[in-house]
C-alpha positions as CSV (number, residue, x, y, z in Angstrom):
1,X,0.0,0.0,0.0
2,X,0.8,3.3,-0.9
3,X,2.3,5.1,2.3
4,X,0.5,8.5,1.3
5,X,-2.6,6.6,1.7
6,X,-4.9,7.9,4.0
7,X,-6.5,5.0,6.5
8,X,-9.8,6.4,8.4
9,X,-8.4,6.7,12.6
10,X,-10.5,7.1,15.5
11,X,-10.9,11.2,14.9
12,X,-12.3,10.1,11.4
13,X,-15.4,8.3,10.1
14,X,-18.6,8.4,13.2
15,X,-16.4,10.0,15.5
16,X,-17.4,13.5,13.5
17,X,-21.2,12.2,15.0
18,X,-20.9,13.2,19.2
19,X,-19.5,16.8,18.0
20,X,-22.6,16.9,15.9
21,X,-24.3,16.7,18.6
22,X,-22.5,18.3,21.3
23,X,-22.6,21.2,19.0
24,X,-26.6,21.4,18.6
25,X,-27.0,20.9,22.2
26,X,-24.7,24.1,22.9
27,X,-26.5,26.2,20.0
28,X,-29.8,25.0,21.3
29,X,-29.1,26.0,25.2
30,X,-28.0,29.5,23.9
31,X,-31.8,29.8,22.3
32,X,-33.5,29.0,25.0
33,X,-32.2,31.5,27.5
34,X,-32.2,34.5,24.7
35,X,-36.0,33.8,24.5
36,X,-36.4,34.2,27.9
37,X,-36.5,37.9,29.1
38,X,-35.0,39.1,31.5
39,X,-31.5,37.5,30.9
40,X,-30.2,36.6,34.6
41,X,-27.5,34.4,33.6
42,X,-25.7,36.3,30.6
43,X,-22.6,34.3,31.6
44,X,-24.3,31.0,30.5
45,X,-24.9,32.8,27.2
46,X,-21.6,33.9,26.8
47,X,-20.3,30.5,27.6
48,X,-22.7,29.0,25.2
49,X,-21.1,30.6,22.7
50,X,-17.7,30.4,23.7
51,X,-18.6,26.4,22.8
52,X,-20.3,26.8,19.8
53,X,-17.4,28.3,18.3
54,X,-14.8,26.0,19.4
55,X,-16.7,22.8,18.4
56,X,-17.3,24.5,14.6
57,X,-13.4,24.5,14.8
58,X,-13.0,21.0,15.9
59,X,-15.6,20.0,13.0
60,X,-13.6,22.1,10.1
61,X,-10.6,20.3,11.6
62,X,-11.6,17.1,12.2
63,X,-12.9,17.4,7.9
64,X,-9.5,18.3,6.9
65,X,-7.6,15.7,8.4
66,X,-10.2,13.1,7.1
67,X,-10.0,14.1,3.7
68,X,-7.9,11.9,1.4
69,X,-3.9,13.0,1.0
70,X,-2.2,13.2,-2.3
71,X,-1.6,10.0,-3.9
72,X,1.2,9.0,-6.2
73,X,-0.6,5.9,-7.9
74,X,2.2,4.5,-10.2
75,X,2.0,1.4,-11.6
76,X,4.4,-0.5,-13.8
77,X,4.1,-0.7,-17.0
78,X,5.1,-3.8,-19.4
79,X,8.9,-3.6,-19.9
80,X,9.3,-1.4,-16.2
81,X,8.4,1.4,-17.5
82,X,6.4,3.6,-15.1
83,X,2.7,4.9,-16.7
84,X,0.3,7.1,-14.8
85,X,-2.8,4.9,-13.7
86,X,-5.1,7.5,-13.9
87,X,-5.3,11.3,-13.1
88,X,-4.7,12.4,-9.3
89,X,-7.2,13.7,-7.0
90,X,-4.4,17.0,-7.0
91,X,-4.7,17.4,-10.6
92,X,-2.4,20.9,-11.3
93,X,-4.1,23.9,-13.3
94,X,-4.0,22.5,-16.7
95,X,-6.4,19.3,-15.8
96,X,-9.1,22.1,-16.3
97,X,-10.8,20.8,-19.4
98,X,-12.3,23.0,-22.2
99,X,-13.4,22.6,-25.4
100,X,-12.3,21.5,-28.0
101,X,-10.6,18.0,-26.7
102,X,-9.0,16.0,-28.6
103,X,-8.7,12.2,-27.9
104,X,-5.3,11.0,-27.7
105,X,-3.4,7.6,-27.8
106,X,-0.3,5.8,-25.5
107,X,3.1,5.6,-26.9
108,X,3.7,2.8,-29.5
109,X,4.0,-0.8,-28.3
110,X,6.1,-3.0,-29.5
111,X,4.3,-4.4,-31.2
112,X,4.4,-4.9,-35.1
113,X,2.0,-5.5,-38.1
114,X,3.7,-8.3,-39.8
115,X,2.6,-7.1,-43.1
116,X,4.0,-3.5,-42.4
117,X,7.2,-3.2,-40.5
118,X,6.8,0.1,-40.1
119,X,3.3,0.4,-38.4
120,X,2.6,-0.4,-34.6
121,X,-0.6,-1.8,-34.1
122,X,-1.5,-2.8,-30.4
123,X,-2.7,-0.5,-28.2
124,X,-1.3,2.9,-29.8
125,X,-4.1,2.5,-31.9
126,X,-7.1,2.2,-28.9
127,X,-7.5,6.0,-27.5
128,X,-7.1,7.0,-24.0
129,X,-10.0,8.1,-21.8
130,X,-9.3,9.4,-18.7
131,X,-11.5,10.0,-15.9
132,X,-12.9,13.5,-14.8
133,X,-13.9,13.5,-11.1
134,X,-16.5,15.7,-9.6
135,X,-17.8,16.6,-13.1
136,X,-20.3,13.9,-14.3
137,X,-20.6,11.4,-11.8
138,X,-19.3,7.9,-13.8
139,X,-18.8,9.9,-16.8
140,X,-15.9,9.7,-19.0
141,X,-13.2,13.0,-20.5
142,X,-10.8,13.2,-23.1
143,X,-7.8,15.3,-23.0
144,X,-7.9,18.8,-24.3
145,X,-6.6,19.9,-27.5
146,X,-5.5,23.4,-25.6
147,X,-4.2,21.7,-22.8
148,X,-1.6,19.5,-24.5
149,X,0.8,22.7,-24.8
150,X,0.8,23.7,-21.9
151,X,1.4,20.3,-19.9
152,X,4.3,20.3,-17.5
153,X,7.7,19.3,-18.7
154,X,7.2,15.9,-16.5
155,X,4.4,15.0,-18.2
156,X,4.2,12.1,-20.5
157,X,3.6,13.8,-24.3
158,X,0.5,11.5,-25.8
159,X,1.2,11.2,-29.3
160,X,-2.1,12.4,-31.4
161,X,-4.7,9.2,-32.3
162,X,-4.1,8.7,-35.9
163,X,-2.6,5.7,-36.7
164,X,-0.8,4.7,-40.5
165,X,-3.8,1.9,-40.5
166,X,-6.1,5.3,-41.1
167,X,-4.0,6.8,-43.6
168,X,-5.5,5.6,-47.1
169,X,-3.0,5.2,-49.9
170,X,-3.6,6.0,-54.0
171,X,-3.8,3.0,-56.0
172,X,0.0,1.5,-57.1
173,X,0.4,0.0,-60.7
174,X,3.6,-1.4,-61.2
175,X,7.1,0.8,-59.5
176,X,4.4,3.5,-59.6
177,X,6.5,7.2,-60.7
178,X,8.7,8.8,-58.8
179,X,7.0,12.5,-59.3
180,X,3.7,11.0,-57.5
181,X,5.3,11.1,-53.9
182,X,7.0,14.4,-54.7
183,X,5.9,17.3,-52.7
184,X,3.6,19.6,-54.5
185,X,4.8,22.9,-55.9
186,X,2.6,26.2,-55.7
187,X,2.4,27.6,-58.9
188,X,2.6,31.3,-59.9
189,X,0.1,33.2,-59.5
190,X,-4.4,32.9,-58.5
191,X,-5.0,29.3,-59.8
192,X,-7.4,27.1,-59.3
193,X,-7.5,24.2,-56.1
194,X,-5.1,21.6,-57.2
195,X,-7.7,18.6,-55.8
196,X,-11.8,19.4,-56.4
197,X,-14.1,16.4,-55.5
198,X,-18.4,16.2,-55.8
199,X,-20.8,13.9,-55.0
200,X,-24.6,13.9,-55.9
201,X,-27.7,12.6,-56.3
202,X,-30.8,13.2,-58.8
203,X,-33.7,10.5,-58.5
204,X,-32.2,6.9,-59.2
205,X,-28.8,8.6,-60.4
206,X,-25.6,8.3,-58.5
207,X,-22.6,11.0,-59.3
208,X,-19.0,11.2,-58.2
209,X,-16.7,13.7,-59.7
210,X,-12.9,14.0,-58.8
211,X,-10.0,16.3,-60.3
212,X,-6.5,16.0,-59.2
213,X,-3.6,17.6,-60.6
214,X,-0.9,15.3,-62.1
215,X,2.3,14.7,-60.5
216,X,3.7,16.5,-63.7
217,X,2.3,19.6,-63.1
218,X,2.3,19.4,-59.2
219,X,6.0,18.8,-58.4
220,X,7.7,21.6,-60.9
221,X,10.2,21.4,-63.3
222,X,14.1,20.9,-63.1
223,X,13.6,18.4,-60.2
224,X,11.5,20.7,-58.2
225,X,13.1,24.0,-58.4
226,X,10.9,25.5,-60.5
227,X,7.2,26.2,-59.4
228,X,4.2,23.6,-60.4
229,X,2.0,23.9,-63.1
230,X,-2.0,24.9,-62.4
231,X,-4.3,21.9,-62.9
232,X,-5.5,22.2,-66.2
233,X,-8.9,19.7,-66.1
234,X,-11.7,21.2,-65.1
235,X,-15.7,19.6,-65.0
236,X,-19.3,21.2,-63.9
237,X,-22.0,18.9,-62.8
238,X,-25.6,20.4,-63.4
239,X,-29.1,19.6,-63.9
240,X,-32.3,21.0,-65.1
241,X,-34.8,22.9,-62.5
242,X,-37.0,20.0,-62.6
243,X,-35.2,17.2,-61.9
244,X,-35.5,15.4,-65.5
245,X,-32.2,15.8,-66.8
246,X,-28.5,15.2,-65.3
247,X,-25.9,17.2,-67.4
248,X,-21.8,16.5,-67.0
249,X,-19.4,18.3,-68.5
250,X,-15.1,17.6,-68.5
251,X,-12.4,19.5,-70.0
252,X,-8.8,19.4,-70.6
253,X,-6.6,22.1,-70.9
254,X,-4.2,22.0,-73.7
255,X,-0.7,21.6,-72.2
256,X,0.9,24.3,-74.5
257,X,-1.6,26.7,-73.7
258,X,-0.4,29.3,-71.8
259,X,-3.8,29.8,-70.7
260,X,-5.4,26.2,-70.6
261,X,-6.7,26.0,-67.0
262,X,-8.7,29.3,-67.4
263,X,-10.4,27.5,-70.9
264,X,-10.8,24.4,-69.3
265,X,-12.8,26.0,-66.2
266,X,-14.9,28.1,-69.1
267,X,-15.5,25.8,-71.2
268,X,-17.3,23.1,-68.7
269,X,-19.0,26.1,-67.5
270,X,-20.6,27.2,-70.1
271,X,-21.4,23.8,-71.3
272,X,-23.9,23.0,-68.2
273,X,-25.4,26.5,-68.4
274,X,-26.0,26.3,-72.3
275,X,-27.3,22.8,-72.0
276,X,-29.3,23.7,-68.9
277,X,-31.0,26.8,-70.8
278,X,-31.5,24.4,-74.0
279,X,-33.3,21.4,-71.9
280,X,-35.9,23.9,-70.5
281,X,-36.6,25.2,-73.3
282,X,-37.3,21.8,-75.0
283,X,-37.0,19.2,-72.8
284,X,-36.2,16.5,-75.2
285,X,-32.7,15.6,-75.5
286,X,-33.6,14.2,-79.5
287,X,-33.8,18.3,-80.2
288,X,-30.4,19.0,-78.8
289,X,-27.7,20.1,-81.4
290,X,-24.4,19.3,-80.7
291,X,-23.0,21.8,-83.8
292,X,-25.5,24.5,-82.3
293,X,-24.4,23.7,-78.3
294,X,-20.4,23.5,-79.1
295,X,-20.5,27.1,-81.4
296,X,-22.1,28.5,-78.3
297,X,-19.5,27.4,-76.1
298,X,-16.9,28.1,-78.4
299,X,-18.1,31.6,-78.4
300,X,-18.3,32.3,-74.6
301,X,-14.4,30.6,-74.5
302,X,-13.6,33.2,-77.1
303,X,-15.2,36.1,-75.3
304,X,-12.9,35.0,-72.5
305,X,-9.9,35.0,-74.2
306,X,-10.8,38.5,-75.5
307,X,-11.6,40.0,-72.0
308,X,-7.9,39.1,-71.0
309,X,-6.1,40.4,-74.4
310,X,-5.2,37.2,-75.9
311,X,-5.7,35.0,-78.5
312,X,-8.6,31.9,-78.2
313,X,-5.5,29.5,-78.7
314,X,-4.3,30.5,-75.8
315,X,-7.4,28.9,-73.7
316,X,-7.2,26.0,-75.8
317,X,-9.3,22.9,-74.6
318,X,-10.8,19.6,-75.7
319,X,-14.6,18.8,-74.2
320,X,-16.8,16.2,-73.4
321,X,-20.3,16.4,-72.2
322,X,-23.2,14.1,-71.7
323,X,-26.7,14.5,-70.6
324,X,-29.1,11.4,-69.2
325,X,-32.6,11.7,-68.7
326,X,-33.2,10.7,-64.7
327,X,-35.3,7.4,-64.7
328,X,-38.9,8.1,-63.2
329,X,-38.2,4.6,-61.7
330,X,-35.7,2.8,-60.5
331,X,-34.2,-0.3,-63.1
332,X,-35.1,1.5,-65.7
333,X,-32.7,2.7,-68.6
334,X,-31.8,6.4,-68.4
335,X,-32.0,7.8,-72.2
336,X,-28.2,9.5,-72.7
337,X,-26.1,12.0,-75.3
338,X,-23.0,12.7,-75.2
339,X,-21.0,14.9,-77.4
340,X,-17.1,15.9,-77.8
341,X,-14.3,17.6,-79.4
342,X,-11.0,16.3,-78.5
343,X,-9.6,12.8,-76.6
344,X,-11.3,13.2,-73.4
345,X,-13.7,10.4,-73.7
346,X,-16.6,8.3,-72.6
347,X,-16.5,4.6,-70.9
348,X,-19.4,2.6,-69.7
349,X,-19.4,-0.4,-67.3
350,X,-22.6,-2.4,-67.6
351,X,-23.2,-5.1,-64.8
352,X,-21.6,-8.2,-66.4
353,X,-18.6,-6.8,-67.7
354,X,-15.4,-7.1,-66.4
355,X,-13.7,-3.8,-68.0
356,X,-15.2,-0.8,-68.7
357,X,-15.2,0.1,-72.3
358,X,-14.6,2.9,-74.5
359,X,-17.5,4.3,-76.4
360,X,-17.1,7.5,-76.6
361,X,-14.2,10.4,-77.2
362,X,-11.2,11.1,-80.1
363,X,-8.4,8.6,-80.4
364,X,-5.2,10.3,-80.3
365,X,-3.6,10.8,-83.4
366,X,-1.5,13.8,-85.5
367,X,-2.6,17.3,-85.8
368,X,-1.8,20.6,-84.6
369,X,-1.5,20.4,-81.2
370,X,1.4,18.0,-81.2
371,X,2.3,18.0,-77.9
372,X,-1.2,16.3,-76.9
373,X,-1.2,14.8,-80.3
374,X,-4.9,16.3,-81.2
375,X,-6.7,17.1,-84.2
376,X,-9.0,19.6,-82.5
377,X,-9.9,21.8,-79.7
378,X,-12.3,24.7,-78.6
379,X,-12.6,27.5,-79.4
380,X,-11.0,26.9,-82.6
381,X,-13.1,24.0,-84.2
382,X,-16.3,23.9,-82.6
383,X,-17.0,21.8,-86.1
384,X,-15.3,19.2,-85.1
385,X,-17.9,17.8,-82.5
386,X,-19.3,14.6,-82.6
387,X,-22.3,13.6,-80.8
388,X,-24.2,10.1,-80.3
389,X,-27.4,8.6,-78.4
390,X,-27.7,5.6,-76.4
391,X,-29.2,4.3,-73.0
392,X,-27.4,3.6,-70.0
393,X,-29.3,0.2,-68.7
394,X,-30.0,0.1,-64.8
395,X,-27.0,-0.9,-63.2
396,X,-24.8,0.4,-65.7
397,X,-22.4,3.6,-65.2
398,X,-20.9,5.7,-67.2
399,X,-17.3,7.8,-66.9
400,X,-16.3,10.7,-68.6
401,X,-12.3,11.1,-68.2
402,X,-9.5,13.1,-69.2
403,X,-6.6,11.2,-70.9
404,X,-4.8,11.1,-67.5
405,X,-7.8,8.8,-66.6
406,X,-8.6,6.9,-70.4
407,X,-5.0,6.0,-71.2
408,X,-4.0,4.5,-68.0
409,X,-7.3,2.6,-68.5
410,X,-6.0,1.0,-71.9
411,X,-3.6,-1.2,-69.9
412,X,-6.1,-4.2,-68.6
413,X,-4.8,-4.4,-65.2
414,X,-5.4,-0.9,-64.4
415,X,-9.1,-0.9,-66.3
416,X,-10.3,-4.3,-64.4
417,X,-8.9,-2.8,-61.1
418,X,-11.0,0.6,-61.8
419,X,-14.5,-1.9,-62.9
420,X,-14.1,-3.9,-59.9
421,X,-13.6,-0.7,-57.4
422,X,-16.4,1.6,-59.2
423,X,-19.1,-1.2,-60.3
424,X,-21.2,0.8,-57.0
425,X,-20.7,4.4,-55.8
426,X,-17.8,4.6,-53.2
427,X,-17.5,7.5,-50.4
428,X,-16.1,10.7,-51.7
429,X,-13.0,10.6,-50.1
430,X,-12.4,6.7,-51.7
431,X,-12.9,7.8,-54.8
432,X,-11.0,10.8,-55.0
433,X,-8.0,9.0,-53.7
434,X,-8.9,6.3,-56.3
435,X,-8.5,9.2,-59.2
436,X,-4.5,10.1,-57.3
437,X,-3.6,6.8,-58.7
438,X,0.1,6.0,-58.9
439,X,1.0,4.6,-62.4
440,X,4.5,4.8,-64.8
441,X,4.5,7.3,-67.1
442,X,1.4,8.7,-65.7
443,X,2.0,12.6,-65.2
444,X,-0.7,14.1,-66.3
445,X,-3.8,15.8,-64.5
446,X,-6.4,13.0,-64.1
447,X,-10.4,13.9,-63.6
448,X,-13.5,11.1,-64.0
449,X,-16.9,11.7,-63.5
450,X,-18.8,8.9,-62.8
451,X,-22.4,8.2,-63.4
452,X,-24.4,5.0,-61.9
453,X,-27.7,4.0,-63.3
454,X,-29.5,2.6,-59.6
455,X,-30.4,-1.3,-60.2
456,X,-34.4,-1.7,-59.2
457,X,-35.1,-2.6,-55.2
C-alpha cells in the first residue's frame, strides 16, 4: 500500500457524529435562554457561545484531516516502464478541461503489423479516456486539444490518435513514378484548387466527380526547383430545374496553352449552363444540337480570351459532355447523349462486364496540337464535334475522363482494377483517392466523373 494513503483513525469516520451533537446541544441551550426575558444568567450565554465556536473549529478540523492526502498511484508498465494509472485527486491547473478535446493515444508498443514493418498496431491505436472526477458522476473525458501545450515538462507527451492503418493510400500499378510522392509545388500566380471532388444525387442517379492535378504539373520542373503547373482539367456537374435531366461536362486544358486552365474552367461552365438553358426550353434531348451547343461554347471561351487580351489558342481545350434523362423509376434505362471535341472520352461499365469500355471520345492521333497529339480543340473547331445517343441500362455507369484517366485505362490491369472498385458508388473521399492513382509514365492531371444507373429494389 501506498504510504501517502490515508487510512480512516478514531478522529475520522462516526467519531465526527458526538460533535454533531454536542454542538446542537450548545446552539440549542444558547436559544433557549435568549428567549427568555430578562437574561439573569448572561454568563451561561456567553459560555454558550464560547462552545459553539470551538466545536465549529473542531468539525472544520476534524474534515481536513479526514479528507484523502495526495496520492502517487504509479504502476508499472510492461517492460518497467512507469505509466500514470489514472489522473490524481491533486490534478495541477492544466487538468481544467475545455473545449475542444482532442482524444489521444499511448506511446507505441512493441508491437508490429507483420505485413507493415513500419506500423505499430497494439494499443497505440485504442484511445485513452481518462476519468474526470466531480464533473459527471461515472462519466468519462478526453484530453484537451488546448491543454496538450501547456502540460508540464514531467508529463508524458500522448502522441495524437491517428494511426498509418487510417491513412489511405492512392492506387499503385507497377514501380508506380517517382513524381507521385513528390511534394507539391505552388504555382505562380491565382490558380485554381489543385484537388476538387463532388458527390450527388438526382432520383435513381448516383454521381462522383474528382479532379486531381498530375504529378507532372504538381512537383515543378528541373527536379523541383521550379514552381508547379495549375491543374488544367476542369468539369461542372448540373441539372435542369425539374429534376429530369442530369448534365456533366469535362475539359482538358491543352498543355501548350499558356492559358489552358482558365479555358478548361470556361469551357465546362458554359457547357452545363448552355445545356441547362436548352433542356428547358425543350426538354427532349432528340432536339439538342451538338453543332449549335459546341459554337455557343466556343463563343463564350472566345469572349474569355478577349476579356484578357489574348488569342482563343491561348485557352485552348478539348470537351466532353453528356446529358441522361433521370429514370422516373428505378431499373429503368436512363436515355443518354453525349457529345465531344478532343480525346477526353466516354467509358461505360454495364453489370456483367469485367472492364469498362470505351464508347465514346477522339483517339489520339496527328494534328496541330502535337504536344497532346490532337486534331481539335475549342474554341477553334467547334465543327469538329461529334455527338451520339444511347441508353445507359439500370446498373450500368458511365465515366467521362481526361486522358490522364482513359490512357492508364487502356492497360487491362489498371481498367479491371478501376471496374471492380467503381461497379457501385464509393465515399467521396475513396474515390477521389482512387483518381491520385500511382501509375509509370502517368503525369498528367487525371479527372473522371462517374455516373451510376441505380439497379431496381
Amino acid at each position: 500500500m501506498n504510504q501517502n494513503s490515508h487510512t480512516p483513525g478514531p478522529a475520522g469516520g462516526n467519531a465526527r457524529l458526538p460533535w454533531a451533537a454536542i454542538g446542537a446541544l450548545v446552539v440549542l441551550l444558547a436559544f433557549l435562554e435568549v428567549s427568555h426575558p430578562p437574561r439573569q444568567y448572561a454568563w451561561v450565554v456567553d459560555l454558550c457561545a464560547l462552545a459553539a465556536v470551538t466545536t465549529a473549529g473542531a468539525a472544520v478540523s476534524e474534515g481536513m484531516t479526514a479528507a484523502p492526502g495526495p496520492r502517487n498511484d504509479r504502476r508499472r508498465a510492461p517492460g518497467g516502464a512507469e505509466a500514470e494509472s489514472s489522473f490524481r485527486a491533486d490534478q495541477p491547473a492544466w487538468y481544467e478541461l475545455s473545449r475542444p478535446t482532442a482524444t489521444v493515444t499511448a506511446p507505441y508498443s512493441a508491437q508490429q503489423d507483420p505485413a507493415n514493418p513500419l506500423n505499430p498496431v497494439s494499443p497505440a491505436s485504442q484511445p485513452i479516456i481518462v476519468p474526470r472526477p466531480n464533473v459527471y458522476p461515472g462519466g468519462t473525458a478526453t484530453v484537451p486539444a488546448t491543454v496538450l501545450a501547456t502540460m508540464p515538462a514531467s508529463a508524458p507527451v500522448p502522441a495524437v490518435a491517428i494511426t498509418t492503418d487510417e491513412l489511405s493510400k492512392a492506387p499503385k500499378f507497377g514501380a508506380g513514378s517517382k513524381a507521385h510522392n513528390v511534394p507539391w509545388r505552388v504555382p505562380e500566380g491565382p490558380f485554381p484548387s489543385g484537388v476538387a471532388a463532388d458527390q450527388a444525387q438526382v432520383g435513381s442517379l448516383a454521381v462522383r466527380g474528382a479532379s486531381v492535378v498530375g504529378p507532372g504539373h504538381r512537383c515543378g520542373g528541373n527536379g523541383g526547383a521550379e514552381p508547379g503547373v495549375p491543374r488544367q482539367d476542369a468539369y461542372r456537374i448540373g441539372r435542369t430545374r425539374d429534376d429530369s435531366f442530369l448534365i456533366v461536362a469535362v475539359a482538358d486544358g491543352i498543355s501548350n496553352a499558356r492559358l489552358s486552365d482558365t479555358g478548361a474552367n470556361a469551357a465546362a461552365s458554359y457547357t452545363v449552363r448552355v445545356l441547362r438553358e436548352l433542356l428547358e426550353a425543350d426538354p427532349d434531348i432528340a432536339g439538342l444540337d451538338p453543332a449549335i451547343v459546341f459554337k455557343k461554347v466556343a463563343e463564350q471561351v472566345a469572349d474569355t480570351a478577349s476579356a484578357r487580351a489574348v488569342s482563343g489558342s491561348e485557352l485552348a481545350t478539348v470537351l466532353i459532355a453528356s446529358v441522361l434523362t433521370v429514370p422516373r423509376r428505378r431499373g429503368e434505362p436512363a436515355r443518354g447523349w453525349v457529345a465531344w471535341v478532343g480525346d477526353s472520352s466516354g467509358w461505360v461499365l454495364d453489370a456483367e462486364q469485367k472492364s469498362w469500355e470505351q464508347r465514346f471520345g477522339d483517339r489520339k492521333n496527328q494534328g496541330e496540337y502535337a504536344s497532346n497529339a490532337l486534331a481539335a480543340a475549342l474554341p477553334d473547331h467547334p465543327e469538329a464535334v461529334q455527338a451520339v445517343e444511347f441508353d445507359l441500362r439500370g446498373g450500368a455507369a458511365l465515366a467521362l475522363v481526361t486522358d490522364g484517366v482513359g490512357d492508364a485505362w487502356t492497360r487491362r490491369r489498371v481498367n479491371e482494377h478501376f471496374a471492380g472498385r467503381w461497379r457501385r458508388p464509393l465515399p467521396i473521399a475513396e474515390f477521389l483517392n482512387d483518381v491520385d492513382f500511382d501509375a509509370p509514365q502517368r503525369m498528367d492531371d487525371r479527372t473522371a466523373v462517374v455516373v451510376w444507373n441505380a439497379v431496381a429494389g
